[in-house]
C-alpha positions, 0 to 999 in steps of 0.5 A: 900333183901326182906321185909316180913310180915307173917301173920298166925292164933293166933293158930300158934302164938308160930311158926310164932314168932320163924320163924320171929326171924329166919328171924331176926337173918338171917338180914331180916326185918320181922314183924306180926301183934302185940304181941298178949296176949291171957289173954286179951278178944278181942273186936270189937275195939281191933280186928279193931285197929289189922287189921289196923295195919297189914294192915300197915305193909303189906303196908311197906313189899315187901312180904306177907308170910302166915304161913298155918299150914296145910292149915289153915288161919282163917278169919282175915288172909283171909283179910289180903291175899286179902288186901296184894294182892289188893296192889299188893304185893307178897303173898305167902303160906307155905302150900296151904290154905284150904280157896278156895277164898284165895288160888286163890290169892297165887303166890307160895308155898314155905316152912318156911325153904326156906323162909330166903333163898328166902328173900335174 
């Protein structure tokens, strides 16, 4: 069974959440890059200290998923995609993504209902 990091823009939030507790509920290690308050005003730091823990995490997944809620990544997700891909993982996208640079570096589109499927 495949481990999974999804990553996907603070707007989907509330989706990638409840998709990764979907693929919990169905025996399949999924993580995100941290619990996110947005009460809290980000920094510079704060912003740092995300990105190396997602970049952790996708270390230790064996698939990059990207939640593209139609096709929208934001930037911060634009560098996971590129970082998972120079560590030769397996990313793939629930929507092909509106960033050019960023698509070229997605193996495959598969939808989040096909993904607990998928992972197995």
């Amino acid at each position: 069974m495949k481990s999974i990091f999804i990553a996907g823009s603070r707007k989907f939030y509330d989706k990638v959440s409840n998709l990764i507790e979907e693929m919990k509920k169905n025996n399949i290690k999924a993580d995100k890059a941290e619990e996110w308050d947005q009460t809290q005003e980000d920094t510079l730091e704060s912003e740092k200290k995300a990105l190396f823990l997602a970049f952790e995490k996708i270390d230790d997944a064996d698939v990059v998923y990207i939640f593209a809620d139609n096709g929208y990544t934001g930037k911060t997700v634009a560098i996971e995609i590129a970082y998972a891909y120079a560590k030769g993982k397996e990313v793939i996208s629930s929507e092909e993504i509106e960033e050019f640079s960023a698509r070229a570096l997605i193996s495959k589109i598969i939808k989040p209902e096909e993904l607990i499927e998928y992972c197995r």
